[in-house]
C-alpha positions as CSV (number, residue, x, y, z in Angstrom):
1,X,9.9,19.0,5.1
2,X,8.8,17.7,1.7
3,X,11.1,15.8,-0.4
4,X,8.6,12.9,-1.5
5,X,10.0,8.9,-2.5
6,X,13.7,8.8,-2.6
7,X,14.8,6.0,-5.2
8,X,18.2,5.9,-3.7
9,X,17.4,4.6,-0.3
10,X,18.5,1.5,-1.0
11,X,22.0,2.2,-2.4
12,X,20.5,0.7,-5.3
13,X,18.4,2.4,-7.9
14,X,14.8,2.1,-7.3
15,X,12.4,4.6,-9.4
16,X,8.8,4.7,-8.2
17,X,6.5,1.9,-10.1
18,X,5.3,3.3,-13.3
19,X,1.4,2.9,-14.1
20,X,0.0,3.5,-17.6
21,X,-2.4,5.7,-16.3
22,X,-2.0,10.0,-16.2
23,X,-1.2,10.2,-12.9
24,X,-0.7,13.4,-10.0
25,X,2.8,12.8,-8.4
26,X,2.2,14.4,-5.0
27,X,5.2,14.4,-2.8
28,X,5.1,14.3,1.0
29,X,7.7,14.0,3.9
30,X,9.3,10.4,2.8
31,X,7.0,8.8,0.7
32,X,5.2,9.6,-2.5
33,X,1.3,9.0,-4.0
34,X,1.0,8.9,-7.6
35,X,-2.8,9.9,-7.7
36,X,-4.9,8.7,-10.3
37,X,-7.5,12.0,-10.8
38,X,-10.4,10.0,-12.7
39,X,-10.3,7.8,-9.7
40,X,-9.9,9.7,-7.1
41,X,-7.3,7.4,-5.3
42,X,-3.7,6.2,-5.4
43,X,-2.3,4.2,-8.4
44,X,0.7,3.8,-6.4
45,X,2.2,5.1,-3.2
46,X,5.6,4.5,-2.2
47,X,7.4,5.0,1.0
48,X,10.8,4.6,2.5
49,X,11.5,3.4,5.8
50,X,14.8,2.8,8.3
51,X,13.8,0.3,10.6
52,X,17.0,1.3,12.8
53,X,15.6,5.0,14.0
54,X,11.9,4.1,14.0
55,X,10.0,6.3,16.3
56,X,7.2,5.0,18.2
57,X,5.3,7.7,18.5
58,X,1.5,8.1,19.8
59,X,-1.2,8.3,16.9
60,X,-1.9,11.6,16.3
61,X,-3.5,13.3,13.1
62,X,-6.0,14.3,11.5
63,X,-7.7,13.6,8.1
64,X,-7.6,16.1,5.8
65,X,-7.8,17.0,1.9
66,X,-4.5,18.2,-0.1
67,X,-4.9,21.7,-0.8
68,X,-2.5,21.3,-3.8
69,X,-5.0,19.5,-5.7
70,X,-8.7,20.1,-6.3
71,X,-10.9,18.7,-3.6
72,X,-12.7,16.9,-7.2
73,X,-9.8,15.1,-7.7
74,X,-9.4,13.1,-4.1
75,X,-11.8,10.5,-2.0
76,X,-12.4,12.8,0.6
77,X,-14.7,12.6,3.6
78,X,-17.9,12.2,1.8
79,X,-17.0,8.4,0.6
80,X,-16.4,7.7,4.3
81,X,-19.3,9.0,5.8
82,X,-21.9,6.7,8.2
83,X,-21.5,3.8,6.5
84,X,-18.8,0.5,6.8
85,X,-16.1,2.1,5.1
86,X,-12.6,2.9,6.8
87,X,-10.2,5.5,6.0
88,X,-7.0,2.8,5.0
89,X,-3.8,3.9,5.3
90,X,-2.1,3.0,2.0
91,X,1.1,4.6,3.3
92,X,1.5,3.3,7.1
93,X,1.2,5.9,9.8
94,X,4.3,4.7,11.6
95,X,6.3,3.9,8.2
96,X,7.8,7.4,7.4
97,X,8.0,8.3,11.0
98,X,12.0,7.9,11.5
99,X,15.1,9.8,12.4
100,X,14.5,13.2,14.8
101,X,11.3,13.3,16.5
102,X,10.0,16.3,14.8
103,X,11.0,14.9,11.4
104,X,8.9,11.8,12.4
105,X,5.9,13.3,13.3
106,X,5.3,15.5,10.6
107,X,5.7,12.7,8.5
108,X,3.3,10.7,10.3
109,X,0.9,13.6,10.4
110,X,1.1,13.5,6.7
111,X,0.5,10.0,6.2
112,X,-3.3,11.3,6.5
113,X,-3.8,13.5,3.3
114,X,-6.7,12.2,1.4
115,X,-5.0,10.6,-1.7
116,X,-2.9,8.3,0.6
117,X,-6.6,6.7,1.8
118,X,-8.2,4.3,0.1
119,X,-11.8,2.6,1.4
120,X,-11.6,-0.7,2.8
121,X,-14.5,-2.6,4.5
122,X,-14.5,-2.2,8.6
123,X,-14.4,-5.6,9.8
124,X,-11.4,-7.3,11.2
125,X,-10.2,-10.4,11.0
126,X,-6.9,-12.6,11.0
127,X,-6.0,-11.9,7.1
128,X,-6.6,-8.3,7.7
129,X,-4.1,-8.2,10.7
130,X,-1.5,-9.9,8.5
131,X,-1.9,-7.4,5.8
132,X,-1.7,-4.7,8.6
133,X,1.9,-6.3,9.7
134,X,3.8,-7.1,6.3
135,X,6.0,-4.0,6.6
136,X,6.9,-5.4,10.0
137,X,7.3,-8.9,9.1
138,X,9.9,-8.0,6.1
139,X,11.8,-5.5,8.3
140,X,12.8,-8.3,10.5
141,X,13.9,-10.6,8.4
142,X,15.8,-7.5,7.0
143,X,17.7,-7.0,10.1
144,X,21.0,-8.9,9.4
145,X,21.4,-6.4,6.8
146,X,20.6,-2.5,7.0
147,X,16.8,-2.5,8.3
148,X,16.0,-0.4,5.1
149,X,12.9,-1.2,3.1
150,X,11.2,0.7,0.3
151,X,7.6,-0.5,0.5
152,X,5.1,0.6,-2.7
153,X,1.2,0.0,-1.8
154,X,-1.9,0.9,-3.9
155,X,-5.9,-0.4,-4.5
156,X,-6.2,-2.7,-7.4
157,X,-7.9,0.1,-9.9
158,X,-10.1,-2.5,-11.4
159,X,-12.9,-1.5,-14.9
160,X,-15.2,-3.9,-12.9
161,X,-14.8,-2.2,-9.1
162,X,-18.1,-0.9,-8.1
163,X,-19.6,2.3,-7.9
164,X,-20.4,4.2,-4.5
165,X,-20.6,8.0,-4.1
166,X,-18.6,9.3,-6.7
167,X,-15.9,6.8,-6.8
168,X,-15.5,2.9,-7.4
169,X,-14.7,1.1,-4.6
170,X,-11.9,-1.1,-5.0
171,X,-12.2,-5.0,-4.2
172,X,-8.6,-5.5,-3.7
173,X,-4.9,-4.1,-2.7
174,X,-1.5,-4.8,-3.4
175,X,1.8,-4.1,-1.8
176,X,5.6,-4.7,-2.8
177,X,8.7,-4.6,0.1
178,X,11.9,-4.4,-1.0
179,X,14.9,-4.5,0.4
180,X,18.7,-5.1,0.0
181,X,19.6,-8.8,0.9
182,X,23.1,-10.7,0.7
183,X,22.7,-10.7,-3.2
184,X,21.5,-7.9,-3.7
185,X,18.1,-6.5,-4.7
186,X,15.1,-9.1,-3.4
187,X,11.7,-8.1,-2.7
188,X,8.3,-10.0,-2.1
189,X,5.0,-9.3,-3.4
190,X,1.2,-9.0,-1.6
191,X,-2.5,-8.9,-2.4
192,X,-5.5,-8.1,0.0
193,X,-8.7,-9.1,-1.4
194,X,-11.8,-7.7,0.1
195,X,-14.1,-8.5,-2.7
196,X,-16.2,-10.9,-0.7
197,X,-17.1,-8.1,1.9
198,X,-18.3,-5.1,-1.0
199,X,-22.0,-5.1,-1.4
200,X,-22.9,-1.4,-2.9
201,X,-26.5,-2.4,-3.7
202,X,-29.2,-0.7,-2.1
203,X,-26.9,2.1,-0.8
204,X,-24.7,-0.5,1.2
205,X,-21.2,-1.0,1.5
206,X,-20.6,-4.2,3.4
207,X,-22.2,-7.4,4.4
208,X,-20.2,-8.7,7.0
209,X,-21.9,-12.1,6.6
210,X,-20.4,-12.8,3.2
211,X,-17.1,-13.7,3.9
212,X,-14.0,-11.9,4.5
213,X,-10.8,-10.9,3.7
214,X,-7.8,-12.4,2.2
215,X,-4.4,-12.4,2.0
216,X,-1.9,-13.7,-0.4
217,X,1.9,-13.6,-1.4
218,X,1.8,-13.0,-5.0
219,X,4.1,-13.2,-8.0
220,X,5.7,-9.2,-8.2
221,X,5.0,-10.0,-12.5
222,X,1.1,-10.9,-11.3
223,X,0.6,-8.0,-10.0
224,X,2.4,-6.2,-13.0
225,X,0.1,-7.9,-15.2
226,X,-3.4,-7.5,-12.7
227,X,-2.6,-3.6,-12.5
228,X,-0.9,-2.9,-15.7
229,X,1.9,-1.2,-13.5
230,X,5.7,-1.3,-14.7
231,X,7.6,-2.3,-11.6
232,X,10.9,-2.7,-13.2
233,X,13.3,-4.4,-11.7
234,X,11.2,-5.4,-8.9
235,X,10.2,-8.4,-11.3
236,X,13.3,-9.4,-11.2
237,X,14.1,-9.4,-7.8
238,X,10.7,-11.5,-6.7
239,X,11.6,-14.1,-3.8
240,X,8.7,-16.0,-5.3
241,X,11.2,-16.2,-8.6
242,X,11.4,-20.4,-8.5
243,X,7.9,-20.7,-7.8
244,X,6.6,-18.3,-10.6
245,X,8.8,-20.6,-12.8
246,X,6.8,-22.7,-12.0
247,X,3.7,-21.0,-12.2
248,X,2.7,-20.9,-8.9
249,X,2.3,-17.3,-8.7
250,X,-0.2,-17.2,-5.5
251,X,-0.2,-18.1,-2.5
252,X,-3.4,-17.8,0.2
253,X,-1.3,-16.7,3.6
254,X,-3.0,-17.7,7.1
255,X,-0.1,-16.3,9.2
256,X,3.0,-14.4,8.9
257,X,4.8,-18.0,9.2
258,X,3.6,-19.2,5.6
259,X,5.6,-15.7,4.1
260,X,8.3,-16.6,1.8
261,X,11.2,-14.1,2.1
């Protein structure tokens, strides 16, 4: 079962995010990773997900590299090895795990290929939990219409990230929902900063003591401009549309209550 992003998913036409960058479209069971080879690591990912046949399903799976690409071109397990780097999901375990039960877990299983990883710092906190729970958060407040969301989810590819074992680590994320409202296309827009916790000097990865992370709702045309991504109509869509107008573009979340949908 591979048939990748589906841009019709919300009745509405929704092509995958565009990024400027030559990119490897690899496609797995319900979501897709555009993977940026000079990088090693996803430009953009992009999953659909029916909140009404949701599996819950116990974790299960096992990292591994994707043998259609060479093992050159992905952040594989070297990056990750004894140091304070996790494996994060960019693409959700439970996201593309819907419908039949067989059908969800081999798209959860998939969900832990190599380019749909990126490194973030292994310390936890409140922001971090948030960022953890958007997809949640939006399918709820999507419930009074179909419970569909297409979610797209990649590291900030930043000139200025830092180098660590073969790759540059990057010091933030971002992540757009959308969904189909009462009018129509709407979507909100997310940024996970961890650049307070990356410390690659001396062979280290973190210092826990310098801060941690954080989490913000973010204009959907500041992340266009911060990536250099064309998210097409997405713009257009942004919840955050009367605030950008009026250039507040960003907004520092402490809970799910501040999230404007």
């Amino acid at each position: 079962m591979i048939d990748g992003y589906d841009p019709a998913f919300l009745a509405t036409p929704l092509p995958l995010p565009a990024p400027p960058q030559v990119v490897r479209t690899l496609a797995y069971p319900r979501f897709s990773v555009l993977l940026d080879p000079e990088r090693r690591l996803a430009a953009v990912t992009g999953v659909n997900i029916d909140g009404l046949t949701l599996q819950d399903i116990a974790r299960k799976g096992s990292w591994h590299l994707d043998r259609r690409i060479p093992d050159a071109e992905q952040a594989g397990p070297d990056v990750y090895a004894h140091n304070d780097l996790d494996r994060g999901h960019l693409v959700r375990r439970r996201d593309p795990g819907w419908g039949d039960s067989d059908a969800a877990r081999a798209a959860m299983a998939a969900t832990f290929a190599y380019p749909n990883a990126a490194p973030q710092v292994a310390v936890f906190n409140q922001s971090k939990d948030l960022w953890l729970g958007l997809e949640d958060h939006v399918l709820t407040y999507a419930e009074a219409t179909d419970q569909r969301l297409s979610v797209f989810t990649a590291p900030v590819l930043a000139d200025g990230d830092p180098p660590y074992r073969g790759i540059r680590v990057p010091l933030g994320f971002w992540k757009v929902a959308a969904w189909l409202g009462p009018d129509g296309l709407a979507c909100a827009g997310f940024v996970l900063d961890q650049s307070a916790l990356v410390d690659v000097t001396a062979g280290r990865v973190s210092a826990p003591p310098l801060g941690g992370f954080r989490t913000f709702q973010v204009s959907v045309s500041a992340i266009a401009r911060m990536t250099g991504i064309d998210l097409g109509a997405l713009v257009d869509a942004d919840v955050l549309a009367t605030e950008t107008a009026r250039g507040e573009e960003w907004r520092e979340l402490a809970g799910s209550d501040a999230i404007v949908l």
